[in-house]
BAZA-441705 format. One line per field, with one value per residue (C-alpha): x, y, z; chain. Coordinates in steps of 0.2 Angstrom, whole numbers. Example, Ala and Ser with C-alpha at 12.3 -4.5 7.8 and 13.67 -1.06 7.14 Angstrom:
2
px: [62  68];
py: [-22  -5];
pz: [39  36];
kette: [A  A];
***
This chain:
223
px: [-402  -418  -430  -431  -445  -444  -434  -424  -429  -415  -423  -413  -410  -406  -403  -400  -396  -416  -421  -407  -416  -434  -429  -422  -437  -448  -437  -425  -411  -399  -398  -395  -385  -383  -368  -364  -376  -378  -396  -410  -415  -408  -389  -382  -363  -352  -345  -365  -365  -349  -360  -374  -364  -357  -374  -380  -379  -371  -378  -388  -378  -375  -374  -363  -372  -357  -359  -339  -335  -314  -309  -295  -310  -321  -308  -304  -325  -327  -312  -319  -337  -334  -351  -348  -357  -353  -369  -361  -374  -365  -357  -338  -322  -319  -308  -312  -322  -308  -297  -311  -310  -293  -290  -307  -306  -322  -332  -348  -349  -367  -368  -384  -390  -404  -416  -420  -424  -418  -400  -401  -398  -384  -376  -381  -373  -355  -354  -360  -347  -335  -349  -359  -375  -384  -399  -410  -420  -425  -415  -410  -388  -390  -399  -388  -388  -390  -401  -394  -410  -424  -436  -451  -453  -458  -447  -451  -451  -451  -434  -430  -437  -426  -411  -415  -415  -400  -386  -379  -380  -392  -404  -411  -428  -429  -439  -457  -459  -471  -485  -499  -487  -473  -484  -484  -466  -462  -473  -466  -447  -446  -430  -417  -422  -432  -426  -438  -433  -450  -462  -459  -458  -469  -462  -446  -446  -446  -464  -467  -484  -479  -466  -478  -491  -477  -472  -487  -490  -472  -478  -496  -500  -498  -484];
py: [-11  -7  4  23  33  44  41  51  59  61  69  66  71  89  98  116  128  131  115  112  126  117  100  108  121  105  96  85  77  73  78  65  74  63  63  53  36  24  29  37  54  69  70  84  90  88  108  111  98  107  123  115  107  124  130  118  120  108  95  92  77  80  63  62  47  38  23  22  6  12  15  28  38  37  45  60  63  63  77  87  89  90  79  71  57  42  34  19  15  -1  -17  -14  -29  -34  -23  -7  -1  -2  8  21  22  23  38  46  50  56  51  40  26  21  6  4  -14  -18  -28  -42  -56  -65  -64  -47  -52  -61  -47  -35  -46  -45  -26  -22  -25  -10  5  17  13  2  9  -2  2  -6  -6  -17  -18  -34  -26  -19  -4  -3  4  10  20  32  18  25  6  -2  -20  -35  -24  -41  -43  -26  -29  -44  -35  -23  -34  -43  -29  -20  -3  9  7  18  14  19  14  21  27  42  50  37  22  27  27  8  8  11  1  -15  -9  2  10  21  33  35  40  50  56  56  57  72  80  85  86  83  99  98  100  109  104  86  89  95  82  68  77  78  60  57  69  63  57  38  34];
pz: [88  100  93  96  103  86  70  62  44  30  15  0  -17  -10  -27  -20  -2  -5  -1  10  19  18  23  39  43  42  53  44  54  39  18  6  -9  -23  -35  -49  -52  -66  -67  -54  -48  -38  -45  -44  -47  -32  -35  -29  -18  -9  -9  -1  9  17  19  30  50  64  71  54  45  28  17  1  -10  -21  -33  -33  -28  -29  -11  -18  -29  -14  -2  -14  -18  2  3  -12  -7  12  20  36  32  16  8  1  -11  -22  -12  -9  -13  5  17  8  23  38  22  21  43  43  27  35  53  58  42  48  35  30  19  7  9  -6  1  -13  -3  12  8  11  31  28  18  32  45  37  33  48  59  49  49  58  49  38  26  19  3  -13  -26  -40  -41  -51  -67  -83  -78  -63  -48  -33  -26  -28  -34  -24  -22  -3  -2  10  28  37  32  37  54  58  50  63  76  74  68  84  74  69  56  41  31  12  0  -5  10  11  22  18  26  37  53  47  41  60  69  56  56  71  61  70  52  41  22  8  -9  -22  -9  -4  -23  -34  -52  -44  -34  -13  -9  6  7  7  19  30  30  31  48  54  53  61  76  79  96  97  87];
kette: [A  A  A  A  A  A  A  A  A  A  A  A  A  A  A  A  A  A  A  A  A  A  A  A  A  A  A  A  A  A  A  A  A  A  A  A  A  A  A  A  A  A  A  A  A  A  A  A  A  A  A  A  A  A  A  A  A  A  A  A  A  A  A  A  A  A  A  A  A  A  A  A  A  A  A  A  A  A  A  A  A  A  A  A  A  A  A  A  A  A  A  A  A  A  A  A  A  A  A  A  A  A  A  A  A  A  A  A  A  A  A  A  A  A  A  A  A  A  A  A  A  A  A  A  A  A  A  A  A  A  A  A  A  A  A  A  A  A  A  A  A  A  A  A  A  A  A  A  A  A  A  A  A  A  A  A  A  A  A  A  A  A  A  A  A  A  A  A  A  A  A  A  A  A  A  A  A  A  A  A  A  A  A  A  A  A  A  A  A  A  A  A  A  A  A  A  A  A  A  A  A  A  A  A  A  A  A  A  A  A  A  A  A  A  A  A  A  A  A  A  A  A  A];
***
């Protein structure tokens, strides 16, 4: 997809209506909320979730974060907690994504692709076909247990940028992305978003301080 004159921001790991509330005075376009994961940061229960859910304004796209891999489980956890948009953070058997298109009229589908090396384009290239979105972060499915995001961790952007360039859909940047390097993050990637979970926290709290300074890098003259 060609780049856009100014990203899009998702903060994630939303964790109640009050930062729901920050993200958007700062200027977020979308709100991650993050339910059940084999390990990581910023889950909350999907009852919340539902609530926060409620709470948050049109056109600002709320994000359901699932580590279900079941197409059946993943269809009722979309109709429980009500977000207009599916992160799919683990890979999915093949075909579950037209079933997901077909039960959920009106859902966008965002696939998660974890950008380990050069296969990650290959990867990227097959999914893509069958959803709205592809982010792009730096997580670690092939461990144990595994780890599906909020790693604070920058992968291979080089890799990003050609995935960019190749998939015909838009594209999100996660992955250790912060104030100090997303003017850098964008001229490398030119993402259609940009994605921030710890960055943003202090002691896991939604920092309005760092929001701040992270969007004022985002709107400085030059980008």
């Amino acid at each position: 997809m060609e780049p856009v004159q100014r990203p899009r921001v998702k903060i994630c790991c939303i964790s109640s209506r009050e930062e729901a509330r920050l993200a958007i005075s700062y200027g977020a376009d979308a709100l991650g909320l993050v339910s059940q994961m084999p390990s990581g940061p910023g889950v909350i229960a999907e009852e919340l979730i539902t609530e926060i859910v409620d709470s948050i304004p049109p056109p600002i796209a709320s994000f359901l974060l699932t580590s279900q891999q079941n197409v059946e489980a993943i269809i009722q956890q979309q109709r429980r907690c009500r977000t207009n948009t599916l992160q799919l953070v683990d890979r999915l058997p093949a075909g579950s994504h037209q079933r997901l298109r077909e039960a959920l009229p009106g859902i966008a589908l965002v696939q998660v692709i974890h950008v380990r090396g050069p296969e990650a384009i290959e990867e990227a290239l097959e999914v893509a076909p069958f959803v709205h979105a592809l982010l792009l972060d730096s997580g670690r499915p092939d461990l144990p247990v595994k780890i599906l995001g909020g790693t604070g961790q920058v992968h291979d952007w080089t890799i990003s940028r050609r995935i960019r360039e190749l998939v015909p859909i838009p594209v999100f940047l996660a992955g250790g992305i912060s104030a100090e390097n997303v003017r850098a993050a964008i001229e490398e990637v030119a993402p259609f978003g940009i994605d921030l979970c710890s960055s943003v926290r202090t002691e896991g709290r939604l920092d309005p301080h760092k929001l701040e300074r992270f969007f004022r890098q985002l709107e400085r003259p030059g980008l």
